[in-house]
N, C-alpha and C positions, 0 to 999 in steps of 0.2 A: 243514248240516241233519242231522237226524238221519234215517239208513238210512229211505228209504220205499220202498215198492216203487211199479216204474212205474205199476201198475193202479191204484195208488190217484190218482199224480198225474195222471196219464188221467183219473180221474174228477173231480179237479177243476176240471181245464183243459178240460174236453170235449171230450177228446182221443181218437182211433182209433188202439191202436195195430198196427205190423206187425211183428210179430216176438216176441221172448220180453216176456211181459209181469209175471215175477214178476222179474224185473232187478231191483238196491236200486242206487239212487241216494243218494248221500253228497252233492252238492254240486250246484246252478242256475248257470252259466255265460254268459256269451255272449260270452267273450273266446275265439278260436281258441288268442289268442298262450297262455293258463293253462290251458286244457283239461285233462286228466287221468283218469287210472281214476278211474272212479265215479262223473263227471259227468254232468251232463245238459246238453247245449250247445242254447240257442234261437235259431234263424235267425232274428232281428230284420231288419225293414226298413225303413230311412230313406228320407229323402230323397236321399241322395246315397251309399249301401249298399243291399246286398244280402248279407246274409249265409250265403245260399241255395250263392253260389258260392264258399265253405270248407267247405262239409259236410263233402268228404270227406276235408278234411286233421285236419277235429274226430276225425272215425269212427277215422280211422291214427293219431292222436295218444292214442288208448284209450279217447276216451267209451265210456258205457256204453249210450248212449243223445240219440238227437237228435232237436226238436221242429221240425216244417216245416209251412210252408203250402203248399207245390206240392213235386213229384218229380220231379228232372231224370234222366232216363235213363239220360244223360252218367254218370252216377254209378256205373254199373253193382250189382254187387250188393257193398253195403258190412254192413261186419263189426257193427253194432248193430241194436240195434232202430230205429224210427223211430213217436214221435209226432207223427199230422197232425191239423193243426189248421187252422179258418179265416181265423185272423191269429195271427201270435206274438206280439205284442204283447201283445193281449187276452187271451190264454190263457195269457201270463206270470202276468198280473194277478191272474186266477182262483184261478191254481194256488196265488201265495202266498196269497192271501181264505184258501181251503182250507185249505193249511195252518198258517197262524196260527189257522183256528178249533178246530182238531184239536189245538193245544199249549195255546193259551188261556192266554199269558200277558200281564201288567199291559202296555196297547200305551199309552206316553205318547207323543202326535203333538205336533210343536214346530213351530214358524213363524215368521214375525217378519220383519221389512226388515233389521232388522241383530242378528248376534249369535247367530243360530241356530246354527252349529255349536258357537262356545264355549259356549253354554249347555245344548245336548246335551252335551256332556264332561263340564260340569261338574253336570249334574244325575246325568247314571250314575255318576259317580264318590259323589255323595250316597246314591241308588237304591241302590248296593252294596252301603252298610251293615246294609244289612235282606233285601235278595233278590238271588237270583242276577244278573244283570242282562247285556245287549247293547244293542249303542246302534250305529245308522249307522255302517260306513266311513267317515271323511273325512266327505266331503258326499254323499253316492250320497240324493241326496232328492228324488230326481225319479220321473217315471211308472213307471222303469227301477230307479231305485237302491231306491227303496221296498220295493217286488217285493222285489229280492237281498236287501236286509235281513232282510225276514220269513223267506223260504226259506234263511236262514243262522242260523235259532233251532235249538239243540240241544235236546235232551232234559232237563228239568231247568231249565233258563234260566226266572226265573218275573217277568223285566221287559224289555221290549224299549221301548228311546229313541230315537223312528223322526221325524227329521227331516222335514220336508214344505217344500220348494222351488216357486216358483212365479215366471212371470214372462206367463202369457197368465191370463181368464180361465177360471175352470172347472177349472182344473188343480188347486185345492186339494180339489174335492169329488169326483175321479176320487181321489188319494190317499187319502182321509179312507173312502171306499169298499172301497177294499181294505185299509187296516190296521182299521178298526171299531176307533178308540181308545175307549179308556178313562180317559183324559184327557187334558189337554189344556194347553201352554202358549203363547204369543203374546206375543215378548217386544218387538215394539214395532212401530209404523205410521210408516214412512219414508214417503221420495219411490224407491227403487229399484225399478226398471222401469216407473216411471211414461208413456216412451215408448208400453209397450202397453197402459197398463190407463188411463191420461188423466186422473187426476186423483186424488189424495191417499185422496178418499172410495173410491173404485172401488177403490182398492189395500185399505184396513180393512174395504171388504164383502167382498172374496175372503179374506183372512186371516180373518174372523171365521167362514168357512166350518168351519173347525174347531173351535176351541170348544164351536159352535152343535151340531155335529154327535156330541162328548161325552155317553153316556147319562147317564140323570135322574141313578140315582146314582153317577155320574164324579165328576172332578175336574176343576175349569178353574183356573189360576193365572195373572192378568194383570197389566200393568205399571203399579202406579200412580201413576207419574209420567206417562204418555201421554193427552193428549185424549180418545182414543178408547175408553177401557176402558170405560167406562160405559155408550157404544153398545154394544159389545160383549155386557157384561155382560146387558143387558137382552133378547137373543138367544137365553142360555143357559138349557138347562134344567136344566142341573148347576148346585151351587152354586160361586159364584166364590167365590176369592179372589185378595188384592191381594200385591203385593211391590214396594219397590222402594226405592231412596236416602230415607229421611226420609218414606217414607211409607209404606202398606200394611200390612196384617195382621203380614205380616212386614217389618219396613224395618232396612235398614243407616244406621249413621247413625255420627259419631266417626271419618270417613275419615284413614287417615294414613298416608300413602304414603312410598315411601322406592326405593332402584335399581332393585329386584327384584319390587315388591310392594305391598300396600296392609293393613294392619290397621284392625279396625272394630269396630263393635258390632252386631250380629244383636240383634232385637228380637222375640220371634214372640207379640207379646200380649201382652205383660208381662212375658213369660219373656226374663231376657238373656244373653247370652254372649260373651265376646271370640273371633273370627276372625280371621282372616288367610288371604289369598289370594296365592299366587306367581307370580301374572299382574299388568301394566300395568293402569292403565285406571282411574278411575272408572267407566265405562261397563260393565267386567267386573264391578266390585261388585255393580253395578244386573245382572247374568245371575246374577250369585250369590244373588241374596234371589231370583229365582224360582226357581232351582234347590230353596233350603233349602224354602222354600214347598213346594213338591210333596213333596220330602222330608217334613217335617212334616205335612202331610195326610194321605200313609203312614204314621205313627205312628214314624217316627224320630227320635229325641230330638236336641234340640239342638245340646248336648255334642258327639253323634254328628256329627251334621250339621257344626260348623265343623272336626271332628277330619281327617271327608271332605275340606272344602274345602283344608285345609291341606297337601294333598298333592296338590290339582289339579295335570293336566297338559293343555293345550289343542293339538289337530290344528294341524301348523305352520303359519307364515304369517301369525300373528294375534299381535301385539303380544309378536313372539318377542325378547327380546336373543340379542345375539350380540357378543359383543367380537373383534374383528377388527384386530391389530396398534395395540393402547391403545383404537381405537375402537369407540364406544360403537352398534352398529347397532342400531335395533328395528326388524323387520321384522315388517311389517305388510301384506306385499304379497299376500294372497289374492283382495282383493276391494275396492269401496271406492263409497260413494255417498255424498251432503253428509254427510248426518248422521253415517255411519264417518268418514269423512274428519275431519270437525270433533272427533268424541272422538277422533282418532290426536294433532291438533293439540294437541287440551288435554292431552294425559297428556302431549306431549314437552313440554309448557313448566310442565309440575311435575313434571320428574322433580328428584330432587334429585341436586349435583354442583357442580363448578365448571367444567365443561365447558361450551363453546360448544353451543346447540340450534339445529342443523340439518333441515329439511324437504327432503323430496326426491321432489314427484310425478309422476304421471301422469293422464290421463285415469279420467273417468268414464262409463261406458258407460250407455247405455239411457234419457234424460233426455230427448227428444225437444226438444220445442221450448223447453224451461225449461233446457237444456246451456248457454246462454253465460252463463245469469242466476245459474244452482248454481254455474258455475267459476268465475265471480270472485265469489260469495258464500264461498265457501272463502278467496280470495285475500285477502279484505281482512280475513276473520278471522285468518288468519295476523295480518296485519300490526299489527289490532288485542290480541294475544296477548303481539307483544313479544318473537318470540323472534329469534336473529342471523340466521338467513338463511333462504332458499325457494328452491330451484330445481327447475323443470316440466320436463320432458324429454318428447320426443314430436312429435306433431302441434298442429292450431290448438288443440285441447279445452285441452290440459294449459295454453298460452302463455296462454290466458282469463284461469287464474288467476294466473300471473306479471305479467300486464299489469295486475290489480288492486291488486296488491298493494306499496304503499309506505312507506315509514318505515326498510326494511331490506336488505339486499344481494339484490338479485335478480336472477336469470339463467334462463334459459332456454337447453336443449340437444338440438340434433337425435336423438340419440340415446343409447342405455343408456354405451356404450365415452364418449362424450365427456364427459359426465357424471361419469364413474365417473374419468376421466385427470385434471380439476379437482379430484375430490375427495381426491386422491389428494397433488395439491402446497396443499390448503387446510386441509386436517383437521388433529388435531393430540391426543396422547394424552389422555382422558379426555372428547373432543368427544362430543354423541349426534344422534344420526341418523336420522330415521323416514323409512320406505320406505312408501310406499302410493300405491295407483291400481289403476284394476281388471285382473279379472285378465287383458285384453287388450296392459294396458300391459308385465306382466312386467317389473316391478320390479327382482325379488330377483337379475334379470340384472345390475342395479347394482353387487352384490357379490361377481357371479360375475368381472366385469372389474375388480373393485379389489384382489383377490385375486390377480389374473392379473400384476398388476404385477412 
């Protein structure tokens, strides 16, 4: 962040403070283990934490300053000031509101069932071309990570790419709350975490919370290949536009993939241009027309815009190669629900090679009572794809879809190391390999035991 003094974020947070109140804060924190001079460390509390009881290793480790909702005694007299507050939580939340309205830069809120971080990436890398720009850590797009985003805009920074995560109701209009975007993308309406939200519609009413919440004169950019855009759109008081594979305002279309990558044609209204993306995926295409979309609603030309994409780089774990002793890995293990799961499947049975196509999953999380009917709907799309083999590694979730799945060599394996010991005497140089399942399954431990060899 850029140097604020405590008083001000006092004032945002509704915070009382005790001690020096013209202190400059550099940096929002709530990791003990990164602390540092110039921090600001917020005693968060979960359900199973208390961060109350680190204060005083935050205060010895140099903060310059710590935000509490109670005073433990225990503490005796520590070397910062201290911001108290009613909930830190809440008064995280505040504080960045505050401070994002105090910088007032272009706030694009993104969301989506699947896709959301590569298309945060890949729209800031577009965004760049014309404005200064920051975009999420990683995936930090939660109640928590939202918050550190905003409170990590510098001075000068005149676009922030603020991911929006969700898996309960209500959670998208708590985020959407504190960043006040200014526009808006929503790159598509899955089935992920359908366990808590209980039905397909329930999941596009809370995602549309954003959009909907985009002012009059915003920007909304939606997916139009999706069902549901048009619900959507009809919500908005911004004007939409559409992106996506062969359709939308702006559509990709002329896909032509190859080891590394996918070239195409960008279409923004009649205006065309050849692309090329250094990411896997069909699916990554369809994040790239709404990336260019948003871009081009900014007034970034084209040209600009595939010059951007062509030097894409996406947060790891997401349709990464990695060659590994001839073999051909794509690791794909961040995360994974039917519909990721199904585009990992389709992009490994066109990559092009003459290597054997290998799957290799695990479990999907959060499906409630539709898990046994998603994992062997996965299982028989393998089968029906056609490519050499499929092995599930894990528990009953992952064997679902092993058990679906016939026409090709199938196995199932208790765990990562046994897996990884087969695949070790069956691979063979120029073989490819897709790694996915959610991120409970930890996949990429696959590669960490084939390497071990």
């Amino acid at each position: 962040m850029s140097p604020t003094t405590l008083s001000t974020l006092a004032s945002y947070a509704h915070a009382t403070v005790h001690g020096d109140a013209s202190r400059r804060i550099e940096r929002v924190s709530t990791d003990t283990r990164q602390v540092t001079v110039g921090d600001l460390f917020v005693a968060l509390v979960g359900k199973k934490f208390d961060a109350h009881n680190f204060v005083p290793q935050a205060a010895s480790a140099g903060a310059s300053a710590v935000m509490v909702s109670k005073i433990d005694p225990g503490w005796g007299t520590l070397p910062c000031p201290l911001l108290v507050v009613d909930d830190t939580l809440v008064a995280l939340q505040l504080m960045a509101r505050g401070y994002r309205q105090q910088h007032n830069p272009i706030i694009i809120g993104l969301t989506g069932s699947n896709g959301k971080t590569s298309t945060k990436d890949l729209t800031a890398v577009v965004m760049a071309k014309k404005f200064v720009t920051r975009a999420t850590c990683g995936n930090l797009n939660n109640h928590i990570g939202v918050p550190l985003t905003l409170l990590s805009l510098q001075a000068g920074e005149q676009c922030c790419v603020t991911e929006m995560g969700m898996n309960h109701p209500g959670e998208i209009e708590v985020l959407t709350d504190i960043a006040d975007p200014d526009a808006g993308i929503v790159t598509n309406i899955g089935l992920a975490h359908i366990e808590n939200l209980g039905t397909q519609d329930a999941i596009a009413w809370e995602k549309a919370t954003l959009p909907a919440q985009v002012k009059r004169n915003g920007i909304v950019v939606l997916n139009a290949n999706d069902k549901y855009t048009p619900l959507i759109a009809r919500h908005c008081q911004a004007v939409v536009s559409t992106a996506g594979v062969n359709a939308g305002d702006v559509s990709a279309s002329n896909l032509r993939a190859d080891g590394v990558g996918t070239s195409f044609t960008l279409d923004f209204s009649g205006e065309q241009v050849e692309a090329r993306l250094p990411i896997l995926g069909e699916h990554m295409v369809a994040n790239a027309a709404l990336a260019a979309c948003m871009g081009w609603r900014h007034g970034i030309s084209p040209s600009d815009i595939a010059e951007a994409l062509s030097h894409a780089v996406l947060t790891g774990g997401r349709l990464e190669p990695k060659i590994i002793q001839g073999i051909r890995f794509i690791d794909d293990s961040y995360n994974a629900n039917p519909d990721s799961m199904i585009a990992g499947l389709r992009t490994l049975a066109t990559l092009v090679g003459k290597g054997r196509r290998i799957a290799v999953l695990g479990r999907m999380g959060e499906l409630g009572s539709i898990a046994e009917a998603e994992h062997k709907r996965v299982g028989k799309f393998a089968a029906d794809l056609g490519i050499d083999a499929l092995f599930t590694l894990g528990g009953h979730e992952a064997e679902w879809i092993s058990s679906a799945t016939t026409g090709l060599s199938v196995r199932h394996f208790p765990d990562h190391a046994a897996c990884a010991a087969h695949l070790r005497e069956l691979l063979r140089e120029g073989d490819f390999v897709l790694l996915k399942g959610s991120r409970s399954a930890a996949m990429e431990k696959v590669i960490t035991h084939f390497q071990a060899s």
